[in-house]
C-alpha positions as CSV (number, residue, x, y, z in Angstrom):
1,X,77.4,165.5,63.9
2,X,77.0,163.2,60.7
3,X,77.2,159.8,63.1
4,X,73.8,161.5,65.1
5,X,72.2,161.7,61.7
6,X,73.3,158.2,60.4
7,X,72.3,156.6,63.7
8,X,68.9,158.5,63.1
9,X,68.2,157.4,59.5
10,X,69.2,154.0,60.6
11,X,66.9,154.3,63.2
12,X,64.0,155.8,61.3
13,X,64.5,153.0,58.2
14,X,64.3,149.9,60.7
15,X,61.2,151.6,62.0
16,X,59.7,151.8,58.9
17,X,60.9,147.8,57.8
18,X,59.5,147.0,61.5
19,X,56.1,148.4,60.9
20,X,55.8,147.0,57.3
21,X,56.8,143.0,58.6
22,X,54.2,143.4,61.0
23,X,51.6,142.4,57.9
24,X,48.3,144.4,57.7
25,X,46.8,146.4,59.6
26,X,43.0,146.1,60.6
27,X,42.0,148.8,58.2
28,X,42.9,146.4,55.5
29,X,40.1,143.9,56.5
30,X,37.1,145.1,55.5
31,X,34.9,144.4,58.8
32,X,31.0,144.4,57.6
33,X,31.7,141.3,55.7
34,X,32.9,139.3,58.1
35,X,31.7,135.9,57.5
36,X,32.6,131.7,58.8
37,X,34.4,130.1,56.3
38,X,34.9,126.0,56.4
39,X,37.5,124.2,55.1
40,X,40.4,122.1,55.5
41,X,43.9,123.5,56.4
42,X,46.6,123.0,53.6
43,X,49.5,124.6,55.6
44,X,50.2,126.2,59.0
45,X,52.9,128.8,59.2
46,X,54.5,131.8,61.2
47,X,54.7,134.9,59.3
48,X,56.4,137.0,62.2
49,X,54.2,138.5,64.2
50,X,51.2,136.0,63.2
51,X,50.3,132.3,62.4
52,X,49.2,131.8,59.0
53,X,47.2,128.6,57.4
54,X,46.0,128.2,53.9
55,X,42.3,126.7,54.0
56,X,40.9,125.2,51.0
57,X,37.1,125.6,51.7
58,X,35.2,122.7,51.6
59,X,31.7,124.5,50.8
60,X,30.5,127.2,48.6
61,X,33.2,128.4,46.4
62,X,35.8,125.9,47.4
63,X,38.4,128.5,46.8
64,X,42.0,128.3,48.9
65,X,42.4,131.2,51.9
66,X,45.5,132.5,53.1
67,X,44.0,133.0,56.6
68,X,46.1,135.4,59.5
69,X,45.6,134.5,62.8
70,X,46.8,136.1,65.8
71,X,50.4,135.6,67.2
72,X,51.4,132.2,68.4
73,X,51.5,133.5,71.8
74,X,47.9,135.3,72.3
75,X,46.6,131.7,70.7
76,X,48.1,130.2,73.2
77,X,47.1,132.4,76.0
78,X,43.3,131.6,74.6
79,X,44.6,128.0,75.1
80,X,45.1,127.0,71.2
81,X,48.1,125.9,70.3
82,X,50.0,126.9,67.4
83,X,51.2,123.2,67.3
84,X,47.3,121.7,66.4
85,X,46.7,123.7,63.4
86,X,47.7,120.8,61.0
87,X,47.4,120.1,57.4
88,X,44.7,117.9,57.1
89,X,43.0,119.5,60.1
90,X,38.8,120.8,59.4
91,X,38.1,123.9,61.2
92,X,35.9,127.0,60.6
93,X,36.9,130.5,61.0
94,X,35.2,133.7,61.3
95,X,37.2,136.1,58.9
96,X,36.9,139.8,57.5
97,X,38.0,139.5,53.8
98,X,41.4,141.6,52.6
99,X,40.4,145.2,51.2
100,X,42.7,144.4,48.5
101,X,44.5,140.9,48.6
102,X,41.9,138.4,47.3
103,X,41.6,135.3,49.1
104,X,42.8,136.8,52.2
105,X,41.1,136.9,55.3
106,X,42.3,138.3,59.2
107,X,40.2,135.3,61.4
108,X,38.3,136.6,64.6
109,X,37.7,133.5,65.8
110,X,38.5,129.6,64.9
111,X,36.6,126.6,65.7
112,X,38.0,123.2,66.1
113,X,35.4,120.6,67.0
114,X,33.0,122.6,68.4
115,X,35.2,124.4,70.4
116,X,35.5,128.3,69.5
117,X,38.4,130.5,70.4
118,X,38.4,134.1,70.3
119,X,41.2,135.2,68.7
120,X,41.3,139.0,69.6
């Protein structure tokens, strides 16, 4: 009987670490002040499940934002590649600011040159 229970804890606790790496959920991002943000990307990273960049913004408050994109795969199935976000790169994204992480931001939407991909 105690290896049913140990599988079970195990079970339960990788659960829990599963659904804690998946980052924030939406109801972190507080969505009526969602706003575009321009900048320049700093770095481009994957934070399992998402892609990650650090824009320093270029107007306004010129402050640095750890923006989360969608996964590497949905980008790519709205035809963006993970592989163009580049340091160096200008882009704007349409972001809902982090409830409680300043300088954080969950992007909607990204534009590249005038072309606009819908993230979610």
């Amino acid at each position: 009987m105690k290896p049913v229970r140990h599988a079970l804890l195990l079970t339960v606790l990788l659960a829990g670490g599963l659904a804690l790496a998946s980052g924030h959920p939406w109801r972190d991002y507080d969505n009526t002040r969602g706003r575009w943000i321009r900048g320049v990307i700093q770095s481009s990273s994957f934070e399992r499940p998402h892609q990650v960049i650090e824009l320093q913004e270029t107007v306004g408050a010129r402050q640095l934002w750890r923006v989360v994109l969608a996964s590497p795969s949905r980008m790519e199935s709205r035809g963006l590649r993970a592989s163009t976000l580049v340091p160096g790169l200008a882009v704007r994204v349409y972001v809902y600011p982090a409830i409680d992480i300043p300088d954080e931001g969950r992007a909607l939407r990204i534009d590249i040159n005038g072309q606009v991909t819908e993230l979610w």
